[in-house]
C-alpha positions in Angstrom: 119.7 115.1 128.6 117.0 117.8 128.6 114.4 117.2 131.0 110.3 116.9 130.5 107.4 115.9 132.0 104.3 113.3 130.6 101.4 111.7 131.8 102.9 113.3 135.9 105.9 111.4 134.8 109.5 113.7 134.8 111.3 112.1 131.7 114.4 113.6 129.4 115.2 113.5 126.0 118.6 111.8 125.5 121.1 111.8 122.9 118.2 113.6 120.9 116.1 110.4 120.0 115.8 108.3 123.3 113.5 109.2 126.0 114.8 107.8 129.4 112.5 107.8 132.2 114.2 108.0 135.7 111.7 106.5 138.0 112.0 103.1 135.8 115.2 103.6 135.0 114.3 102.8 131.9 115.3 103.7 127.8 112.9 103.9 125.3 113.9 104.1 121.8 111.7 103.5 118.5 112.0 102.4 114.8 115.8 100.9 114.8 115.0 99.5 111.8 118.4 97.2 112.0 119.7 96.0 108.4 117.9 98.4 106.6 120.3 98.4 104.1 121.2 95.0 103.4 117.2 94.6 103.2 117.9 97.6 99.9 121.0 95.7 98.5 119.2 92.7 98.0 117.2 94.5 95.3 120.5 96.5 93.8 120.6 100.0 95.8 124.0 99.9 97.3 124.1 101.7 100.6 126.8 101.8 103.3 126.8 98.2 105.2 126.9 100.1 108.7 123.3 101.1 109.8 123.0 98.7 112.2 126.5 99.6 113.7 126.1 103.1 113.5 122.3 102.3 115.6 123.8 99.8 118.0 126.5 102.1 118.9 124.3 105.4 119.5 122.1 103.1 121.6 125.2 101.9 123.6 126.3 105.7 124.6 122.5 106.7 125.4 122.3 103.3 127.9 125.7 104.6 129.3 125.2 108.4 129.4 121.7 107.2 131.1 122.5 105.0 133.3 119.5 102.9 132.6 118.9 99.3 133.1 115.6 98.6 131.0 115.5 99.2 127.0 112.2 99.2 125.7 112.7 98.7 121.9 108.8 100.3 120.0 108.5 98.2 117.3 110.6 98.0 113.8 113.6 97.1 115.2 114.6 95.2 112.3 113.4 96.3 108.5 112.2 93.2 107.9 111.8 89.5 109.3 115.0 88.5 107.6 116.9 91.2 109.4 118.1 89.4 112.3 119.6 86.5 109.7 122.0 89.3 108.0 123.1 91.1 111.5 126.9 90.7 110.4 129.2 89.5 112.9 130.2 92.4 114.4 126.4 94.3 115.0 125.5 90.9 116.5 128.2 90.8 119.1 127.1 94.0 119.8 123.5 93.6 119.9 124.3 90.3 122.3 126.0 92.1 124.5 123.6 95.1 125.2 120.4 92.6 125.8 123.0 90.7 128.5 123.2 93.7 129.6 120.3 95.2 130.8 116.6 94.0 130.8 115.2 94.7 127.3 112.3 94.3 125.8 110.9 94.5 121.9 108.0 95.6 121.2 106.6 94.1 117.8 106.2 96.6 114.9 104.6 95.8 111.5 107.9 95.8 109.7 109.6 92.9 112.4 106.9 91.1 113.9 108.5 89.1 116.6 111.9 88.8 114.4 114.0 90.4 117.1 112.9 87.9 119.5 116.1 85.6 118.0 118.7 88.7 119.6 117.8 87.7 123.4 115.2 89.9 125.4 111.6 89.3 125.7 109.2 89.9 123.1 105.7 91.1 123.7 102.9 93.4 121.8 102.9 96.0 124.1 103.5 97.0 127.3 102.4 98.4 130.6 105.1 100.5 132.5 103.5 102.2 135.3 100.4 104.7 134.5 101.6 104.4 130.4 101.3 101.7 127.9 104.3 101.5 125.4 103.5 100.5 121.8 104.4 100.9 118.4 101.4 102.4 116.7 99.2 105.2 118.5 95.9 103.6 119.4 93.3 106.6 119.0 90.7 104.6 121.4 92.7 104.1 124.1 92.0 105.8 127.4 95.7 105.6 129.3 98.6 107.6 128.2 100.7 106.2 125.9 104.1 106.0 124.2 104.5 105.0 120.7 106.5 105.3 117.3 105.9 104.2 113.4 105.3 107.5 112.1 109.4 108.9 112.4 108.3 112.3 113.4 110.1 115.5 112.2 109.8 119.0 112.7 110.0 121.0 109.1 110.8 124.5 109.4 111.6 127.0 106.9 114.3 129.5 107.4 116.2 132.0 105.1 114.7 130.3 102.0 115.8 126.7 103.3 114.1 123.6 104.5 115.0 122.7 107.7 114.1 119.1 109.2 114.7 117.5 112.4 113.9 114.6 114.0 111.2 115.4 117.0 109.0 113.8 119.5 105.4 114.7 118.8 103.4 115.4 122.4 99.3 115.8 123.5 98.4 115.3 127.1 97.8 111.5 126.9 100.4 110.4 124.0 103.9 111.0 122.9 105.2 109.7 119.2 108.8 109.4 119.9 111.3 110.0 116.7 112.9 107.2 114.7 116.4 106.2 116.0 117.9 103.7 113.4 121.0 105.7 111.8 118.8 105.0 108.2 115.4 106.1 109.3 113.8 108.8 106.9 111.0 111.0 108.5 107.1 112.3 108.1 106.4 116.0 108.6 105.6 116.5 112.6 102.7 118.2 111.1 101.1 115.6 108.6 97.5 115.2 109.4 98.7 111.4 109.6 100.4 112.0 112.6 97.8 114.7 114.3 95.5 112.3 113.7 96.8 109.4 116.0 97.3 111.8 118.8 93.8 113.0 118.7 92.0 113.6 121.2 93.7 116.3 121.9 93.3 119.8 123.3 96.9 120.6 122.0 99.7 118.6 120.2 103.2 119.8 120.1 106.8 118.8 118.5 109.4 118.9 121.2 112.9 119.3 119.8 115.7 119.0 122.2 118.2 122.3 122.8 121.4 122.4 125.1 119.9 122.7 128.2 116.2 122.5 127.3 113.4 121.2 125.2 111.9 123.5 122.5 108.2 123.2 121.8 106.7 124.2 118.5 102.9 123.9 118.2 101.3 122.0 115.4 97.9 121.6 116.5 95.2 123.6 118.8 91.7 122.7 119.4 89.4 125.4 118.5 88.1 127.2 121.2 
């Protein structure tokens, strides 16, 4: 884990898509998107059947490596309201097991509504964890710091005459737009003016990409002085 700090809050990037926040002992990861791929094959693009295993077994290691004993799912958890129907047997052991486990919570999203709501854990809009509210989509009129996803940030670099992209949290002073985690998730430039848009207001918005031992921060966006 590599360590940072929001809204007075000391948190850490783990396994390079989860945030984990220590004084809630609590996991937050976004945009699972669970049986995204059975939701393609159903219209004839054959992809690998494993998504939602590959997902559920990178979200097992992050609640062990963490220690934590709260999951707070940000919306799209599932692809689509069917997704929790076509969980084969195996993901849904799996998925049964981890919200036994620990106290979770799924936040809706506009691709799931409450679908995930079938998989045990509680179901709610939004929530309020301490000083931030956790929700899917950033909310530019809201006036308490927040953490959100939807948008799959990453940061798009060029190097040697190739495109680099990796998956990144985006960060202002009052909101962080943490990465997609589902193993399928595709991803929106950090710096599409979709994206700087939801964080605004703003006096600066940065991509935060985790190293070894800390987190790199890239600037996308300054106010002008």
């Amino acid at each position: 884990m590599v360590p940072l700090s929001f809204a007075n809050e000391e948190m850490a990037l783990a396994e390079h898509r989860a945030l984990y926040w220590p004084r809630e002992n609590a996991l937050l990861v976004a945009d699972l998107h669970l049986e995204k791929a059975s939701f393609f094959a159903r219209s004839g693009q054959l992809l690998p059947p494993y998504d939602s295993r590959e997902t559920l077994e990178r979200l097992a290691l992050a609640i062990r490596r963490t220690g934590a004993r709260r999951v707070f799912a940000l919306g799209d958890n599932f692809h689509d309201r069917e997704g929790t129907e076509r969980l084969e047997p195996h993901a849904a052991g799996m998925l049964a097991a981890l919200t036994r486990a620990v106290d979770w919570v799924w936040i809706t999203g506009n691709h799931d509504a409450d679908a995930a709501g079938a998989c045990g854990g509680t179901v709610c809009e939004e929530a309020e964890v301490g000083p931030v509210v956790l929700r899917h989509r950033a909310e530019k009129d809201g006036d308490r710091p927040e953490i959100s996803g939807h948008y799959h940030p990453k940061l798009v670099v060029s190097a040697r005459g190739r495109r680099i992209a990796r998956a990144c949290a985006v960060r202002s002073e009052s909101r962080m737009i943490l990465p997609a985690f589902g193993a399928l998730t595709g991803g929106m430039d950090a710096s599409d003016p979709a994206i700087l848009s939801a964080m605004q207001p703003a006096r600066a918005i940065d991509a935060l990409v985790p190293s070894s031992r800390r987190v790199l921060e890239y600037p996308l966006w300054r106010a002008a002085a």
